[in-house]
N, C-alpha and C positions, 0 to 999 in steps of 0.2 A: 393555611392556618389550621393549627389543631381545632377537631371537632369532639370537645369532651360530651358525651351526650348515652345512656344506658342503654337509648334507644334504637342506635349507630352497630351498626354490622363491622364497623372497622377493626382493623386490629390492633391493638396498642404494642408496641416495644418499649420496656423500661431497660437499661442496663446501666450499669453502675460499674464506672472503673476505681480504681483505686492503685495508688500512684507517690511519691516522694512530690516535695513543693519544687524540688528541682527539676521534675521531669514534665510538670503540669505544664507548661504556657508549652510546652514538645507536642507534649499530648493531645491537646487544646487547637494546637496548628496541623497534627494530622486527622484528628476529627472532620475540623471546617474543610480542607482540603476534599476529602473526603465525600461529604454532605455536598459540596459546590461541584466539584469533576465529576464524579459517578452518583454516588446513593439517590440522592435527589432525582437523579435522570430516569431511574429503572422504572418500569412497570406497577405501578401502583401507590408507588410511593403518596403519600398527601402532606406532610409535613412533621418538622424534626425541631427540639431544643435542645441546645446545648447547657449546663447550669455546673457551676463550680464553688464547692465552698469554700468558706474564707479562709480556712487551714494552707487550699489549695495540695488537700491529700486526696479529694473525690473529685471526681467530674459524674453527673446524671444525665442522662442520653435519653431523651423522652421522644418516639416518633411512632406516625401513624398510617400502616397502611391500609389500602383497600383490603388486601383479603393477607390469612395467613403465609399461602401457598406465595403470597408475591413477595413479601420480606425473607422466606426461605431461599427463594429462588435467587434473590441478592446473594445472601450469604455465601451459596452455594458458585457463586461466579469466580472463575479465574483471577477476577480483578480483586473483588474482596478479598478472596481468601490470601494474597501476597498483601495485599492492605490489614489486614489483619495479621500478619505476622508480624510485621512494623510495629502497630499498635499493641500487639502485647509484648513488645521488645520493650516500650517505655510505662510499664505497669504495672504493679505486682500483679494485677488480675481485674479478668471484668468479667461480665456476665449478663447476656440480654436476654430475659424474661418476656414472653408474651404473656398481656394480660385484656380481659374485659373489662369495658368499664360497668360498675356495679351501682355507683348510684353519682349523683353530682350534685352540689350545694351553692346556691349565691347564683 
C-alpha cells in the first residue's frame, strides 16, 4: 500500500499516458500485466495504482518506491524497455515524473 507521508524517504512516480478510448482497456491490460509479471517484482518496488478517466483518453500511473536508483534500475531492464515499446505503440504518449511528497491533508 502506498505510504503518502512528507516525512517518507520514498520515491514517488507519477506518469500519465494519454491514449484514444479505443486503445484504453489495450493499454489498461498491458499496464496490469506489467505491474503483476515484473514491475511489482523488482527491487524496491512498494506499491502502484492504476486510475482512468471517464473520457477513457488518460490512464495515471501512481507508484512507490524504496529509493530513486531502484525505479531507474526497472526502467533501465531488458524486460521493461520491450515492455515499453508495446506500451508506447498503444499511446499518443506518456511520461513518468518522480516526485516528493510535499505535504498531505486528511
Amino acid at each position: 500500500m502506498p505510504q503518502i507521508d512528507a516525512a517518507t524517504s520514498h520515491q514517488t512516480v507519477i506518469t500519465t499516458f494519454e491514449m484514444t478510448p479505443g486503445t484504453c482497456q489495450d493499454l489498461l491490460d498491458e499496464l496490469t500485466e506489467a505491474y503483476e509479471k515484473f514491475i511489482s517484482h523488482q527491487p524496491g518496488f512498494i506499491a502502484a495504482g492504476l486510475h482512468v478517466n471517464d473520457a477513457q483518453t488518460r490512464i495515471a500511473n501512481y507508484s512507490q518506491w524504496e529509493r530513486r536508483e531502484d525505479f531507474q534500475a526497472m526502467l533501465r531492464s531488458q524486460e521493461m524497455r520491450t515492455r515499453n515499446r508495446r506500451i508506447h505503440a498503444l499511446c499518443k504518449s506518456f511520461e513518468p515524473v518522480m516526485y516528493d511528497v510535499a505535504a498531505t491533508f486528511g
